[in-house]
N, C-alpha and C positions, 0 to 999 in steps of 0.2 A: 670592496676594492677589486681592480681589475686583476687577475696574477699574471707576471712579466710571463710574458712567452712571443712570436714572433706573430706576424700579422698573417701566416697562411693558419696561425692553430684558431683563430677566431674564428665564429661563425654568426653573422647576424639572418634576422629572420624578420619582414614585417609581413604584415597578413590583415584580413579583416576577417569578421564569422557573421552569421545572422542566423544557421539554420544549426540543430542539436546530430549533422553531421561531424564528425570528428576532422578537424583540422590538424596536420602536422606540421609543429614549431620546429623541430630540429630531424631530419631524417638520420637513419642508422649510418655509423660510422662502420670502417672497414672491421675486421675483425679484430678485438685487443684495443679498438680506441672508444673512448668516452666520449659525451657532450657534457660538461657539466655549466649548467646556466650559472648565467653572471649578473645578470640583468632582466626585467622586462618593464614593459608598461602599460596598462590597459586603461581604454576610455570607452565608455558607452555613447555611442550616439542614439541609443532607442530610446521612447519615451516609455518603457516602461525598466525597472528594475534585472539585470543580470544576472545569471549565475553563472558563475568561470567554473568549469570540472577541468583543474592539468593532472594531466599524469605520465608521470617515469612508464613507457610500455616496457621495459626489463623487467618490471615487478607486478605487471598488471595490477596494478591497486591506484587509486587516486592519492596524487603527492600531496594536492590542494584544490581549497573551494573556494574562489572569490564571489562576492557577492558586490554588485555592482549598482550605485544607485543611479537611477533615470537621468536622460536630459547631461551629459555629461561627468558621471561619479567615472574615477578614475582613481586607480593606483601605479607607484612608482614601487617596483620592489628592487633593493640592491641589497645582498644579504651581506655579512661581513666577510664568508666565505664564500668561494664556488659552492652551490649545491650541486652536489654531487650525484651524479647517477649511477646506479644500483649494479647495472651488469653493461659490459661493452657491449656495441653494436646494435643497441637498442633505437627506438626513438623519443621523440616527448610529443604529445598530442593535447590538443585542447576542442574543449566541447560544453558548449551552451546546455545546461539542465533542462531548456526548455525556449520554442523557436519566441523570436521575438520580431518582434517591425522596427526596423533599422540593424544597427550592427555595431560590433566591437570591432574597434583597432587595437591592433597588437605588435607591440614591436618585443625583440626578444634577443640578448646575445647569450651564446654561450664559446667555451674554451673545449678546445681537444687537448684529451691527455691519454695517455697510455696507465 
């Protein structure tokens, strides 16, 4: 579920990836504020199999590993809580294990908090 706050604390995010560059979901907030995700959703447009690497850069460790199957495998994440991220003013990043032909769309929101 979404938590009540006003429409400037939201932050959405869509993007697409193809290459094992690292893409940024959410940029650093001011100093003392969060991003914590609320939501994403990923689809593979490639014919072959994806790997999603996200990760909290506050904690440089990988949050999560999606694994995506060809030809349109797609997930919907809504967790019951915000996930929370680790230390203000961080970012959250995502990055393909390995380059593929075609690409992932990504849609993502997250909530600012102190």
């Amino acid at each position: 579920t979404t938590p009540i706050c006003t429409r400037g604390d939201i932050l959405f995010s869509q993007f697409t990836v193809s290459a094992t560059t690292i893409a940024t979901m959410a940029t650093a907030g001011a100093a003392g504020i969060f991003h914590d995700l609320i939501w994403m959703t990923l689809m593979n447009n490639a014919t072959v199999e994806a790997q999603i690497r996200i990760r909290d850069t506050s904690t440089a460790t990988k949050w999560a590993q999606i694994n995506l199957a060809a030809d349109g495998g797609g997930i919907a994440f809504q967790p019951g809580r915000p996930a929370i991220q680790a230390a203000a003013a961080g970012t959250w990043d995502m990055q393909l294990a390995a380059e593929i032909t075609g690409q992932v769309d990504v849609s993502a929101e997250f909530v600012r908090t102190t």
